[in-house]
N, C-alpha and C positions, 0 to 999 in steps of 0.2 A: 433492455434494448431501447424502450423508449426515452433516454438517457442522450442517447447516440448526436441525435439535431443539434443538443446543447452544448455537445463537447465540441464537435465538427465547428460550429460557430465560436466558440471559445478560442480554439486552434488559429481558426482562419484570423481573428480578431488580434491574435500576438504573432502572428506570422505577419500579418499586416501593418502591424505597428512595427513590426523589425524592419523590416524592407523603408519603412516612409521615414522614419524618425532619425535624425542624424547624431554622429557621433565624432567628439573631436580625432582618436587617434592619435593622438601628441606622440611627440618624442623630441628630449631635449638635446639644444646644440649650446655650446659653451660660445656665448656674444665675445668676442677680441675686443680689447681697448687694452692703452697704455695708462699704466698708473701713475701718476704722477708725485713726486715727495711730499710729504708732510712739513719736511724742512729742508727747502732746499737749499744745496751747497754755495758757495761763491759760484759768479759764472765764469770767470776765469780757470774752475777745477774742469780738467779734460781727460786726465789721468790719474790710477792706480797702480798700486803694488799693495797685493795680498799675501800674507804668509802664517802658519800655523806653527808657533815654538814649540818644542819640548823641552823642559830645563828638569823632567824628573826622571832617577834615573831608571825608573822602573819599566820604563820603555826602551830602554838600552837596545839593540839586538842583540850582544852578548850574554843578556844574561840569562836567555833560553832561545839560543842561535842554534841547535838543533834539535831542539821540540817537535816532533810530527803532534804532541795532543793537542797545542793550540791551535795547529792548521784545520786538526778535527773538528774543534769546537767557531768553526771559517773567522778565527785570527789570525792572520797574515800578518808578516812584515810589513808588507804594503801601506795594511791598514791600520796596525795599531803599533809599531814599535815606530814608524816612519811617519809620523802626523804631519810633515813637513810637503807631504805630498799631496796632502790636503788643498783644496783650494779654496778662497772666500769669494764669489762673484757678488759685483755691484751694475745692475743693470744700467745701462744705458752712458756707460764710461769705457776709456780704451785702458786695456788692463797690460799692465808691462811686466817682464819675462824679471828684470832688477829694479831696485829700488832707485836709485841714482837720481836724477832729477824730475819724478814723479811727482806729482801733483797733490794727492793723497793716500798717503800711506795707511791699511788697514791690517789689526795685525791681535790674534789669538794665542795667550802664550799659557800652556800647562804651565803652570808653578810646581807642583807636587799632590803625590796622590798616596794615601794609604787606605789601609784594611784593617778590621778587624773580625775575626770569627770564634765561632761556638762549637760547642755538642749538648744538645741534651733532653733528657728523657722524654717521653710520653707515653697516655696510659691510650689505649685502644684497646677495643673486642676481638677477640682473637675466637674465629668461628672453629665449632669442634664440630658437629654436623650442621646438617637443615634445623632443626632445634634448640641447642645450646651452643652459645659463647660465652666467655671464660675473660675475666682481665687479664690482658699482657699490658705488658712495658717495652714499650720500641724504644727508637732514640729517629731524630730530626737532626740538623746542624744548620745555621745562619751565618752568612756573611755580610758585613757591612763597610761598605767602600764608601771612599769619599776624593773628591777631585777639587782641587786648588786652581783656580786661574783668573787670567784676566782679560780685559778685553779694552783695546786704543783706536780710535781714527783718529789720526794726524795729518791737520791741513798745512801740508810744506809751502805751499804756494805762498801762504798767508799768513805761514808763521801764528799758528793756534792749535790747540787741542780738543777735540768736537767730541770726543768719549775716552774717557780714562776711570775704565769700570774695575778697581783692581781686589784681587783676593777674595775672590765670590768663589763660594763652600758651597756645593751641591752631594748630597746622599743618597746613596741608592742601598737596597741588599736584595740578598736572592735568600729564600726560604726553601730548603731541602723536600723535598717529601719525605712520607713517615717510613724508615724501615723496621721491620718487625723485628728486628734484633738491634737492639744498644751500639752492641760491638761492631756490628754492620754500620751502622752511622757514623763510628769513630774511623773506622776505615777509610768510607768513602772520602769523611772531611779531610783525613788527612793525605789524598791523593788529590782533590778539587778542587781546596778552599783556592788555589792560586790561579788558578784556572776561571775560574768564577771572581772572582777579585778582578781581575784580568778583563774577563766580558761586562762588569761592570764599569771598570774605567772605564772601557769604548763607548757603553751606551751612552751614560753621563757627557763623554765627551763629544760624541757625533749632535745628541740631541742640543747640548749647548750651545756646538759649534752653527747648526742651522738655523736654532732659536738667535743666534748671533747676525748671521747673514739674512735673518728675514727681516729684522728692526733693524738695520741700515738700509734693505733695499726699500722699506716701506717709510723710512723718513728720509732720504737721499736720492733714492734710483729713481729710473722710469722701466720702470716692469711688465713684461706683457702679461696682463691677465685672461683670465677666459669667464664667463657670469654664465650659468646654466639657467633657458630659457626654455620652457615645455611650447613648442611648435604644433599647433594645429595640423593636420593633412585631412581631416573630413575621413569619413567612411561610411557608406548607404548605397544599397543597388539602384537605390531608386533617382539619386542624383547626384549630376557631375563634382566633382570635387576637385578635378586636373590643373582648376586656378590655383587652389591649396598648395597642393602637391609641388607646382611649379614654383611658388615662392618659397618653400621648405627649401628644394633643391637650390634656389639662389642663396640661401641662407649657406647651406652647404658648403658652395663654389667660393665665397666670398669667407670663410673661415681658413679654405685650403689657402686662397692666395695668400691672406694674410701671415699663414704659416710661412709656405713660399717666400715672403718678405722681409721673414727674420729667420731665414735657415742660415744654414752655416755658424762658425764660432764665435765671429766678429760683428755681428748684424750693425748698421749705423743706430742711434738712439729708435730714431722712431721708422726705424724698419727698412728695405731695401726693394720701392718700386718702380716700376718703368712706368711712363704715362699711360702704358695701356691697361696696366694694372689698375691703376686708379681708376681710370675710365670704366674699366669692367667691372670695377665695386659702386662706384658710384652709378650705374643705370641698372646695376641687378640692385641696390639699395630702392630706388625712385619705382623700378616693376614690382617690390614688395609690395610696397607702399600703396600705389595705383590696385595691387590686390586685394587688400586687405581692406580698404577703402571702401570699393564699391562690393565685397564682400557683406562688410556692416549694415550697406545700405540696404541692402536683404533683409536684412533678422525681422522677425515677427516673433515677439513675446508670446510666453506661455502657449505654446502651440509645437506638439510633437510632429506633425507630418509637415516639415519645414526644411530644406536644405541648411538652411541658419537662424538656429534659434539656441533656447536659453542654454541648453549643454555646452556650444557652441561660442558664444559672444563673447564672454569673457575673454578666453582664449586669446583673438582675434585681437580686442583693444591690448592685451598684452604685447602681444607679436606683433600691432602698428609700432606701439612703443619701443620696440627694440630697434626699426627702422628707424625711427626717426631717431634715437641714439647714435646709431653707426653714422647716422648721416649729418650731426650734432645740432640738431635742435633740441634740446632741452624742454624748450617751452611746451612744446607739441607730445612730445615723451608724456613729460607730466601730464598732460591734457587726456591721452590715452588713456594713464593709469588710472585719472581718477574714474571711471566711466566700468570700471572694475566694481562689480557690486551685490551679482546673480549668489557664487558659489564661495561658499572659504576656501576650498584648498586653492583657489584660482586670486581670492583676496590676498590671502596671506602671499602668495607669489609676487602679486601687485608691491605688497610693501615691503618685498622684499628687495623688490630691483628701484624701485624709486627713492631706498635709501641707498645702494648700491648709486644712483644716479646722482644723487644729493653730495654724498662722499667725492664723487668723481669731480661735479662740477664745485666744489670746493677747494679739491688741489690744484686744478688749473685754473682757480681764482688765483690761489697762494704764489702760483708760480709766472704770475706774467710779470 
């Protein structure tokens, strides 16, 4: 019992330092900008026409036009015998229903697609009780697909061809699991192998087709991106945080609008706002900013019973920096980040959006 004093003190000693000592609470919001091209098109380009070929005939719908197993296996007409329903989007262009006097024509054509597959053995332990197993002989079966195509943007306006990628071979296969009998395996392969052939052209071809549409809209489009940014809000009973809190929530407001301004199908390039919109981004940008600011001017180093200290700061020049990105000063941005210097995982964040910043203000070098 005479223990007791020293624990009671001990107690009171971290129940005290919880209560004083501050703590970020972050949670991140995805910062809106538009991406700019890598290479951009003529300025004269205002229009497209996208379409997705089939030329193999393995996607026919005749030639398993009443199938329920490929529906099972969720291959639809839709999706894989009809690729033409596909669509390519190029951000920040008006996209046309026909080709006809379109500006730039963008255009994915299957060439042809085959397979080929297997059966065969393998040795596994085949359990006889809790103590002995015994070699068996299963069987496995492998298929191996492969997809043919190509890929063009054609600048009609201008009379040039800006990508003529043709006859690129992509492989995939699927690997069976083990069945414990041989004969099992020859069965299965030869009820699936087409089925499985089948799901491999689509994977092949969906990941190509968007591997497609990502390297045009990132050397041509203007894209809306989103950059994940860990937000401050404070948390301590012992002091107010509600500055925090209140610029988290503009940060918030100011992502919906921006949503809000490229809803719909057709959004204009760089988005669809009314004056008030702007107005309402840009003075919840300047209240971040004014927070964050005299927020700073708080911090006391190395000092836990601090409303803004070391846990804390880091943070803080982060989250000025993304102000003043929305708001586009670059200079000030950078100025923020380097002042990043307490914590790694809050470093590494630093370098992450500063090159994120570098990237940005590079393509709207390339593009004025």
């Amino acid at each position: 019992m005479k223990n007791t004093p020293l624990i009671t003190l001990i107690v009171i000693s971290l129940f005290s330092s919880f209560i004083y000592s501050q703590r970020p609470n972050t949670k991140k919001i995805g910062i809106p900008y538009i991406q700019a091209p890598l290479n951009p098109l003529e300025k004269n380009i205002e229009t497209y026409h996208s379409s997705v070929v089939n030329n193999s005939t393995v996607f026919k719908p005749q030639v398993v036009s009443n199938s329920t197993s490929f529906q099972s296996m969720g291959l639809t007409n839709a999706t894989v015998f009809q690729p033409s329903q596909q669509k390519i989007i190029l951000s920040g262009f008006n996209q046309m229903n026909s080709l006809g006097d379109t500006d730039l024509e963008i255009r994915y054509v299957v060439n042809n697609v085959s397979f080929s597959s297997s059966v065969f053995k393998e040795k596994f332990k085949k359990k006889i009780n809790d103590s002995t197993y015994i070699d068996a002989v299963g069987g496995k079966y492998r298929v191996d697909a492969t997809v043919n195509y190509s890929e063009y943007v054609i600048d009609n306006k201008n009379d040039k061809k800006i990508i003529s990628n043709e006859g690129i071979i992509i492989n995939n296969f699927f690997l069976s699991s083990l069945y414990r009998e041989y004969a099992t395996a020859v069965k299965i392969h030869s009820e699936k192998k087409d089925i499985d052939a089948m799901n491999l052209y689509y994977q092949i071809i969906n990941r190509s087709l968007r591997s497609f549409e990502n390297g045009i809209n990132n050397n041509y489009g203007f894209t809306l991106k989103h950059f994940d940014v860990s937000f401050a809000r404070g948390r301590g009973s012992k002091y107010d945080y509600s500055d925090l809190s209140k610029a988290f929530e503009n940060i918030e407001s100011i992502r919906e609008i921006v949503k809000n301004g490229f809803s719909g199908d057709t959004p204009p390039r760089f988005g669809n706002f009314s004056e008030k919109m702007r107005n309402e981004i840009a003075q919840k940008v300047d209240e971040c900013i004014n927070i964050w600011e005299e927020a700073i001017k708080e911090y006391v180093p190395k000092k836990r019973r601090t409303r803004i200290g070391d846990k804390i700061i880091d943070h803080l020049h982060i989250n000025l920096s993304a102000a003043y990105f929305l708001k586009g000063n670059w200079d000030k941005a950078y100025s923020s980040l380097s002042r990043v210097s307490l914590n790694k995982k809050e470093i590494k964040e630093a370098s992450n959006f500063r090159a994120k910043i570098e990237d940005y203000a590079n393509r709207i070098n390339i593009n004025k």
